[in-house]
C-alpha positions in Angstrom: -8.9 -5.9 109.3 -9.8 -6.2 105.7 -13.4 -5.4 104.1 -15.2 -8.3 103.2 -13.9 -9.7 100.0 -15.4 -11.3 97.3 -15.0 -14.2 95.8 -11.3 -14.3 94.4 -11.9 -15.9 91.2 -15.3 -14.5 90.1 -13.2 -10.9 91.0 -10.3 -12.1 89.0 -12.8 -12.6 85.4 -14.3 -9.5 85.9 -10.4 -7.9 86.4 -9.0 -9.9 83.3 -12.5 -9.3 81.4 -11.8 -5.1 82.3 -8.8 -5.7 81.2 -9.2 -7.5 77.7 -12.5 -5.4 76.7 -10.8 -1.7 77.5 -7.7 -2.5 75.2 -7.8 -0.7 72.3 -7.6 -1.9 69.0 -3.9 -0.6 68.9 -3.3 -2.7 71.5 -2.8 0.2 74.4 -4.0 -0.7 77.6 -5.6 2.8 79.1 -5.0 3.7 82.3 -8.4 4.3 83.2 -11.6 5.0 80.9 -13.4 7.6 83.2 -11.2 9.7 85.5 -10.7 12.6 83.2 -6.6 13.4 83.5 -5.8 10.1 82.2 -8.6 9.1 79.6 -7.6 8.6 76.0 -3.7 7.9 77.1 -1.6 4.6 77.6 1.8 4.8 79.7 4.5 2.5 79.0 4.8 1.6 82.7 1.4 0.9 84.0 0.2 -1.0 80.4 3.8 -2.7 81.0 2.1 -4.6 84.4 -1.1 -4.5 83.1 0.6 -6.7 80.0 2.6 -8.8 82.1 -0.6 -9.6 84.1 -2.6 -10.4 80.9 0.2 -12.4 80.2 0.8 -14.6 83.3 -3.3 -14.8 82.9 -3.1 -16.8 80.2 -4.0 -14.0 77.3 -1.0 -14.3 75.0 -2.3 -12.2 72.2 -3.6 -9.4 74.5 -0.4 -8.9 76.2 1.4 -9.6 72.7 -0.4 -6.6 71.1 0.2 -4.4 73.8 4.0 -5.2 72.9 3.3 -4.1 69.0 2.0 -0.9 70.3 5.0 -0.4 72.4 7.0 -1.3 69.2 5.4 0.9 67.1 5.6 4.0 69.2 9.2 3.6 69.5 9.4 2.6 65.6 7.7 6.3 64.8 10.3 7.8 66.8 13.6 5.9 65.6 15.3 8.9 64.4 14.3 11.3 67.5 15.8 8.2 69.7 19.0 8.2 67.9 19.5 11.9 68.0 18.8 12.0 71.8 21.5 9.0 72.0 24.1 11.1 69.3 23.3 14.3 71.6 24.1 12.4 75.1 27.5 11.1 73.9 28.6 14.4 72.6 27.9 15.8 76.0 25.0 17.6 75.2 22.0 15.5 76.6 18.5 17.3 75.4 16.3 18.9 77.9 13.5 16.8 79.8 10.7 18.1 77.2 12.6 16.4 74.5 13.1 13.4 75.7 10.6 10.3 75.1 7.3 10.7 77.4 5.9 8.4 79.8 2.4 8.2 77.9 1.0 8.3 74.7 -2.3 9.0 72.9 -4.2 5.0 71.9 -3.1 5.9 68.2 0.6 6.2 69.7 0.8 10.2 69.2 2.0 12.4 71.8 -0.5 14.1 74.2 -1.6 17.4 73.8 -2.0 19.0 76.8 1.1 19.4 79.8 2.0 16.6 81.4 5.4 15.3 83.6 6.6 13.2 81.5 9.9 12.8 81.4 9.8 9.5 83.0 12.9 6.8 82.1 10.6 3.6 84.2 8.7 2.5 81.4 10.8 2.0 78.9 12.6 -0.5 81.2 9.6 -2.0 82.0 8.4 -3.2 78.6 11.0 -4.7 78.4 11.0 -6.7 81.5 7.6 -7.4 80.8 8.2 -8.2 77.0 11.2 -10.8 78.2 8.8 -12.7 81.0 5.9 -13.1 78.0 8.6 -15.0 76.0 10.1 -16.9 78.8 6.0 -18.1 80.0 4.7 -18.4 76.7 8.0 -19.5 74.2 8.8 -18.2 70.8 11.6 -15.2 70.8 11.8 -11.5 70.5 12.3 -11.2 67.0 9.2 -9.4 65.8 10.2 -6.6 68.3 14.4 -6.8 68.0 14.6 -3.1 66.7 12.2 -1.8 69.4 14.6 -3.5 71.4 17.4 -2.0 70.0 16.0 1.4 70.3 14.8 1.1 74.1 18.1 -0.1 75.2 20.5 2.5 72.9 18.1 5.5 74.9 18.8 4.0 78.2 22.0 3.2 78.2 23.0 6.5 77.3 20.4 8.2 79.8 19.8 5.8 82.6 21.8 8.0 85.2 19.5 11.2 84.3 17.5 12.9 87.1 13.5 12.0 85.9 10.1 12.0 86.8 8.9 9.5 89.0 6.3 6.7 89.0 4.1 9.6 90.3 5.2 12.0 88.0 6.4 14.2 91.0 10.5 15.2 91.7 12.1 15.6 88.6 15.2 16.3 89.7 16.4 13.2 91.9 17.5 10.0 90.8 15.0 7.9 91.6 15.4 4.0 93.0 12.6 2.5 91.2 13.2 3.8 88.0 16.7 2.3 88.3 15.3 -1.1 89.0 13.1 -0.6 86.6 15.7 0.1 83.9 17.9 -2.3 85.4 15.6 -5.2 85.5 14.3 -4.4 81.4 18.4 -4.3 80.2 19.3 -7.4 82.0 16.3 -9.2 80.5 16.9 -8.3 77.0 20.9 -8.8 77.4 20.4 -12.1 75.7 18.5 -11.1 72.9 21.0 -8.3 71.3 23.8 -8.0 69.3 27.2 -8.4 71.4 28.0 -4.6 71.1 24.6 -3.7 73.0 25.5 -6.7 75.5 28.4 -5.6 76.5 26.9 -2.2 77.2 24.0 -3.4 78.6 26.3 -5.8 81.1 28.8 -2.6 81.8 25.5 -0.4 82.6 23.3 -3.1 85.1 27.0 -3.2 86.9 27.2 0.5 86.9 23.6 0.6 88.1 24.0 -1.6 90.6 27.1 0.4 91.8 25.3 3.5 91.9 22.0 1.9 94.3 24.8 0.7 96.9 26.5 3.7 96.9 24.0 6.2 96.8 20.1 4.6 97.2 20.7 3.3 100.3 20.3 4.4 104.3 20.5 2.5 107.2 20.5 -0.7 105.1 17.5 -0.1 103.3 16.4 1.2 99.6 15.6 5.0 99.7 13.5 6.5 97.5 16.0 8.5 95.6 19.5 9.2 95.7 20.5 11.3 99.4 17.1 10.7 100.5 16.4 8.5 103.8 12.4 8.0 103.1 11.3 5.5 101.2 8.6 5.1 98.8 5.5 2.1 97.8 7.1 1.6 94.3 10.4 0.0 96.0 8.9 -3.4 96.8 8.4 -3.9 92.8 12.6 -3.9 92.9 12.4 -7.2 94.8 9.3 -8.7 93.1 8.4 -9.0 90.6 10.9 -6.6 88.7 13.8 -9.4 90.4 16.4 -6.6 90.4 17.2 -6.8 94.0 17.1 -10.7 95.6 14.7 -11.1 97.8 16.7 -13.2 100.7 19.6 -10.2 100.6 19.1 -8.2 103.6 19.3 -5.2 101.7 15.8 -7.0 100.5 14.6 -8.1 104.0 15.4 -4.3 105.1 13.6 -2.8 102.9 10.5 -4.8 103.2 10.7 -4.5 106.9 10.6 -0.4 106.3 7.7 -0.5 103.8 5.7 -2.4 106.3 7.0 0.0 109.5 6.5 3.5 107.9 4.0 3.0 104.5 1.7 0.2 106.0 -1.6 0.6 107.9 -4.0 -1.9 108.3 -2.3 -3.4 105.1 -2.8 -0.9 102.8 0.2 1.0 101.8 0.8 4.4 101.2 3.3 5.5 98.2 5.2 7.9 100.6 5.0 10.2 103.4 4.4 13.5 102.6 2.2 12.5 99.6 -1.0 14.4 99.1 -2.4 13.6 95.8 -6.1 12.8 96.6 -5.0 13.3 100.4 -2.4 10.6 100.5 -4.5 7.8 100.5 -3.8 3.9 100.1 -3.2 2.0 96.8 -4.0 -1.6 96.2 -1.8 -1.5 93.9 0.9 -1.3 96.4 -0.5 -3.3 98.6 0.1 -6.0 95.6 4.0 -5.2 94.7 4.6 -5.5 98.5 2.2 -8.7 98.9 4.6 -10.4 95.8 7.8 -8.5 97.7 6.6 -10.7 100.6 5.9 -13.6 99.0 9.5 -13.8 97.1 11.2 -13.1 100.7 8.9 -16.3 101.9 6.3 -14.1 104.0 3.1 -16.0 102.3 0.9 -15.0 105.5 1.3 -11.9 105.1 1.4 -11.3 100.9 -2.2 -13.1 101.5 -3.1 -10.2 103.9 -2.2 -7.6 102.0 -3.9 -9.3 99.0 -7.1 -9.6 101.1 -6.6 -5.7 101.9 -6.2 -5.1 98.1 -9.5 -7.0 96.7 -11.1 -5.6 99.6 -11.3 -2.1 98.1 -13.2 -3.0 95.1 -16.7 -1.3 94.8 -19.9 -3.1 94.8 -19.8 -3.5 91.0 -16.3 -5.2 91.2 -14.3 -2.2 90.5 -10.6 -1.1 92.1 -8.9 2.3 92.9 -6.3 3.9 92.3 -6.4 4.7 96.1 -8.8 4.9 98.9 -9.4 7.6 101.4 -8.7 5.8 104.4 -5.7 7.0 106.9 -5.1 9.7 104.9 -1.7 11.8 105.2 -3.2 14.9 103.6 -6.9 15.2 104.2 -7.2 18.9 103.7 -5.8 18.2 100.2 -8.9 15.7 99.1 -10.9 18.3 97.7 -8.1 20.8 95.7 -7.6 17.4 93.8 -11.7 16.7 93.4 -12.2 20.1 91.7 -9.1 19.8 89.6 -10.0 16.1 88.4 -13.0 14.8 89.6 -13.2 12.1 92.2 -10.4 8.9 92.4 -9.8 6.7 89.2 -12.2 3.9 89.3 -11.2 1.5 88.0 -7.4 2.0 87.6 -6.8 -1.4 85.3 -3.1 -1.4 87.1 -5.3 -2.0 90.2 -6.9 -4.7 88.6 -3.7 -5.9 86.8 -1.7 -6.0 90.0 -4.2 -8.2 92.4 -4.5 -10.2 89.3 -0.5 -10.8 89.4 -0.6 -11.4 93.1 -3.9 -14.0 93.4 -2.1 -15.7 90.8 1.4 -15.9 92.4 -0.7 -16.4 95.4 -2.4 -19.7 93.8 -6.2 -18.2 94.4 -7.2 -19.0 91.2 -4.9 -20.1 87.9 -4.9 -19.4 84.1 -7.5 -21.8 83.2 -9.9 -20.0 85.5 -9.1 -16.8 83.7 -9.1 -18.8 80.0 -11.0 -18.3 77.0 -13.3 -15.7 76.5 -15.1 -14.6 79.5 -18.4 -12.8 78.9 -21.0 -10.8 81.2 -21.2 -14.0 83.9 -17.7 -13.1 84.9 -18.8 -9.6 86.4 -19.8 -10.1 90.4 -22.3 -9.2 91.9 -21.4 -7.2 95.2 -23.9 -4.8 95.3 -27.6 -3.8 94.7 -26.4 -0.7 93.1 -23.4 -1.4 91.0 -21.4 1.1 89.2 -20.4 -0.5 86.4 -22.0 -3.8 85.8 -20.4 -4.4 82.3 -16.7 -3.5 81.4 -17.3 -2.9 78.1 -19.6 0.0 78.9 -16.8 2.0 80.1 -15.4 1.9 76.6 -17.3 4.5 75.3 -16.1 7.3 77.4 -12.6 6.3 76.3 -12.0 7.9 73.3 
């Protein structure tokens, strides 16, 4: 059963106010101001969601500036983009180091130190999440056509290459996410481009889609990548709210079913078996794509458990995790990851970006509750020793 929760909506201010006060002045979202491997970087997948939820919040210009970052990295890197496009038609597609990364410093510059980044997701994801802003909020994609342009030329021509995945783990598979991910940014852009890049775009979703039914599938449900028969947290997001697979298809309704069988205890969902980053704990996160997976299929008693389960893991000061040590896969691997990094992201804004998506889709609260500026009365209260009372303190320790 879940933790008790607080308050939806006074949670949901202090989300959206992490949110809005931690975004730079670039417009890059960071992925979490304190846990030390992923301060002072931006990826294009999680500040994607964290837009799109800003976005469906009501903040237009938030989520609209995180856009002109994303268009701006992929401006400084037009002509590296259109070698790595020239390269893959000649038959000589560039090694995984030279391709675009998955993050990138808050002034848009590449990171410094190793990472995995060869990861293909995000750039499909912006522009999902670019596309939905538009379709919510009006206007068109103009101000961003040639980041457009770029995104989709790079993955077209690479969309089928073996990558990173969300978790930055198994470079060499073919991953199922990523594919929805890339599949769900092309067909929502497809509109929006020159026929030339339609028509490609159109020819590659169908190729896409080929590939998934032929290939990322076992016993009627999505695999995590291609020959495998496991699956993995990060597939619910293909049925919602990444729309790539329907949600009533069976193929949909199977794959649900297997999340909840094999990644779901006590609601909160694992990413897969076998993980054992921080142990192999439980992400809210998760818990959210599966809660919105749910609720597209029709399931809203059980997308409002898992959402319960999600706010549930906030600290006293209002704060979510990347994940929580309970039911873990891997508890002799807690500590080799507490010496190497320190102890769990808290907060992880995709945390607080996803339960925001969900308790909105979910009806717990709506925009105007989240409207307008939202100062220190938005923070709850849930403890006599909070952690982090005010967002904005975190900011600091950014940079």
């Amino acid at each position: 059963m879940p933790l008790p929760t607080p308050d939806d909506t006074v949670l949901a201010r202090y989300s959206i106010r992490l949110l809005l006060s931690q975004q730079t002045s670039e417009g890059a979202y960071p992925a979490s101001p304190t846990f030390s491997a992923y301060r002072g970087y931006c990826w294009f997948r999680d500040g994607a969601f964290i837009a799109d939820a800003a976005s469906a919040a009501g903040h237009v210009e938030s989520a609209s500036r995180f856009f002109d970052w994303c268009a701006r990295v992929l401006a400084d890197r037009a002509e590296h983009i259109r070698w790595i496009v020239a390269e893959t038609a000649a038959g000589r597609p560039p090694a995984g180091d030279r391709m675009l990364p998955a993050r990138y410093t808050f002034d848009g510059g590449d990171g410094a130190d190793d990472w995995w980044d060869f990861q293909l997701d995000g750039y499909g994801t912006w522009l999902w999440a670019l596309s939905a802003h538009r379709d919510r909020h009006g206007g068109d994609l103009s101000p961003w056509r040639d980041a457009i342009e770029l995104t989709v030329d790079y993955l077209v021509a690479s969309w089928d290459r073996p990558c990173y995945d969300w978790w930055e783990e198994h470079a060499n598979h073919v991953h199922v996410s990523t594919l929805a991910c890339i599949g769900a940014g092309l067909d929502a852009v497809a509109a929006d481009v020159d026929p030339d890049r339609a028509a490609r775009i159109a020819d590659t979703t169908v190729r896409i889609r080929r590939a998934i039914a032929e290939r990322g599938v076992a016993d009627g449900h999505l695999v995590k990548w291609f020959g495998s028969t496991g699956v993995d947290g990060s597939l619910a997001a293909a049925i919602a709210p990444l729309g790539f697979i329907a949600p009533a298809t069976e193929l949909a309704q199977r794959t649900i079913a297997v999340l909840d069988a094999h990644l779901t205890v006590g609601r909160g969902v694992h990413r897969y078996l076998g993980d054992t980053f921080f142990g192999g704990g439980q992400w809210p996160l998760l818990s959210c794509f599966l809660g919105l997976a749910h609720l597209a299929a029709g399931d809203r008693a059980t997308a409002e458990e898992l959402y319960a389960w999600a706010i549930s893991t906030a600290t006293g000061s209002g704060d979510l995790p990347e994940q929580v040590g309970e039911h873990l896969i891997a508890p002799g691997m807690t500590q080799y990851w507490i010496d190497r990094w320190g102890t769990v992201a808290t907060p992880l804004l995709w945390s607080h970006a996803m339960t925001l998506r969900l308790g909105l889709e979910l009806g717990r609260f709506t925009p105007s509750d989240l409207a307008g500026p939202i100062d220190a009365s938005g923070a709850p209260e849930l403890s006599d020793t909070p952690e982090l009372s005010d967002p904005a303190e975190a900011k600091d320790r950014v940079r």
